[in-house]
N, C-alpha and C positions, 0 to 999 in steps of 0.2 A: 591437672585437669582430669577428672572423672569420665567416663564415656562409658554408659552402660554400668554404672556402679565400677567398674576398672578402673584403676589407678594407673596412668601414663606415667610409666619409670622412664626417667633418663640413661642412658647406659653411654659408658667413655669406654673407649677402648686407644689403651696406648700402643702405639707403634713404633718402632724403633727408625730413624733415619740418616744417613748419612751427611753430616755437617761440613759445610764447605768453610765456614767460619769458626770451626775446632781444624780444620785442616790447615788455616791462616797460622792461628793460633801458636798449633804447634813447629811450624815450618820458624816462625819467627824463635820462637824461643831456641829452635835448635840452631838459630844463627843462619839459617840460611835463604838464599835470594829464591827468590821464581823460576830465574833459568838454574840455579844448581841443583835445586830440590826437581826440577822439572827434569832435567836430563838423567839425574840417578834413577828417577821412578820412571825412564823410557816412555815418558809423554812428552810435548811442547807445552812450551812456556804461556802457550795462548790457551793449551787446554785446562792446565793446572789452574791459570788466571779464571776461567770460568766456572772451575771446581770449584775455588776459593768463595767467587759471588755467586754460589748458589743457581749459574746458569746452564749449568750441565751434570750431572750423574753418572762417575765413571763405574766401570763394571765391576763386577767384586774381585776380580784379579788384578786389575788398575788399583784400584783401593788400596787393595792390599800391599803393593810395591809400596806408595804412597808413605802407609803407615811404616813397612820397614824401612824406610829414606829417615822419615820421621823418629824411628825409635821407639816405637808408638803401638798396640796390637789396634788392627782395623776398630775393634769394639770400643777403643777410645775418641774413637774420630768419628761417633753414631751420638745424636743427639732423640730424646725421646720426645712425642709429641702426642697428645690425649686429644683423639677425635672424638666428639659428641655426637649420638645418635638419635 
């Protein structure tokens, strides 16, 4: 759409986010449960569960346990997402 002879550009900017379901992901394939992956990464089992579903946001030092429990560098457990403006 024009406005003033101006061309209205779309602009996406991607963001990088933390994945509660690459966190599933990899906890599974490393074989292990909720509560074992939860206790090595010094969180509860209830907080990991809402890592997992995407209902909670641990800190980047939480994360980071997370992914060394996992085997994993934090940057694998970041999913990217392109916001339109």
């Amino acid at each position: 759409m024009a406005i003033n002879g101006l061309q209205e550009v779309e602009r996406v900017v991607r963001v990088y986010v933390p994945s509660g379901a690459l966190v599933k992901k990899y906890r599974e394939k490393a074989g292990l449960t909720v509560e074992s992956a939860a206790e090595l990464a010094r969180i509860t089992p209830v907080q990991l569960r809402k890592i997992e579903a995407g209902q909670a946001t641990p800190s980047s030092r939480t994360f980071g346990r997370i992914a060394g429990v996992l085997d994993v560098t934090p940057n694998d457990l970041y999913k990217s997402v392109d916001l339109r403006r």
